[in-house]
C-alpha positions in Angstrom: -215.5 -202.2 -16.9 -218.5 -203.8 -18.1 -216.2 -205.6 -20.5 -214.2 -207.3 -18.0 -217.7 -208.7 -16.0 -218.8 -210.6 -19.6 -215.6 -211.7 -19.8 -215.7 -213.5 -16.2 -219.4 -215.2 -16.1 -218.3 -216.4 -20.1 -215.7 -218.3 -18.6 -217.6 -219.4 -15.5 -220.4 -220.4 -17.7 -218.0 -222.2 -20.1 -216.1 -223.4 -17.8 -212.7 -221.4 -20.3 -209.8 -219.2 -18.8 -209.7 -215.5 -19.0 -207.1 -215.4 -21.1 -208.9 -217.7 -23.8 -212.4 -215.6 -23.8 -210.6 -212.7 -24.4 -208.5 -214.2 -27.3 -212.0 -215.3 -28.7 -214.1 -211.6 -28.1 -211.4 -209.8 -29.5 -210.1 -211.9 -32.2 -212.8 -209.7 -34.8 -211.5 -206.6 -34.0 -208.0 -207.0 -34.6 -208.5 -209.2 -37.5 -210.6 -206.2 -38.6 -207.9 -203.6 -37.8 -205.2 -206.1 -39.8 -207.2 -205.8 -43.1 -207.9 -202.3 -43.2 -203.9 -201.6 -42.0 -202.8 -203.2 -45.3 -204.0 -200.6 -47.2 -205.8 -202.7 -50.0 -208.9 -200.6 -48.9 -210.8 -204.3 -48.8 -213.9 -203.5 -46.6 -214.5 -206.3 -43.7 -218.0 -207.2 -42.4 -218.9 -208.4 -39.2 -222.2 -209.9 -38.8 -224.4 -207.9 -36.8 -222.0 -205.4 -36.3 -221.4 -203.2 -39.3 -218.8 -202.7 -42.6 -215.7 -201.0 -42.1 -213.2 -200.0 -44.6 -210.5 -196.8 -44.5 -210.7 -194.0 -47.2 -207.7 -194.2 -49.4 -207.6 -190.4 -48.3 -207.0 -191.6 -45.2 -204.6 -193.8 -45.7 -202.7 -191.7 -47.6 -203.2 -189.0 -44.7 -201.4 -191.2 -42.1 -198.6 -192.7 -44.5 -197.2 -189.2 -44.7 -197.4 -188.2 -41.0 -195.5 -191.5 -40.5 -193.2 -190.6 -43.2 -192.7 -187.3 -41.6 -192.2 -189.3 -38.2 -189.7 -191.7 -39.2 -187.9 -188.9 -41.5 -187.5 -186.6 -38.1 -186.3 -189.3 -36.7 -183.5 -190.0 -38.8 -182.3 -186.7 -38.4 -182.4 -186.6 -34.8 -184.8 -184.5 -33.8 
């Protein structure tokens, strides 16, 4: 809720739509969520904010319950 009350006096204050201040605060976090979905387990730094990466444990973890997924799928289940 907070979120959404930045979001309106940035774009009062810069004189921007809603739509473009979103774009622009949440532009890190899915370019962040992008890298670490390819899977070349690259870590991604945002200033003042904090490294992430994903474990290639994990990566493998959620390959296979989307393999699992996609396989009961095709079966029609």
């Amino acid at each position: 809720m907070k979120e959404k009350i930045i979001i309106q006096k940035l774009a009062s204050k810069f004189n921007l739509p809603l739509a473009k201040i979103e774009e622009i605060i949440y532009h890190q976090f899915k370019y962040t969520a992008k890298i670490i979905k390819e899977g070349n387990f690259q870590s991604v730094r945002l200033p003042y904010f904090g490294k992430f990466h994903a474990k290639k444990t994990r990566i493998a973890y959620l390959n296979e319950l989307t393999r699992k997924k996609n396989e009961r799928l095709a079966n029609g289940k």
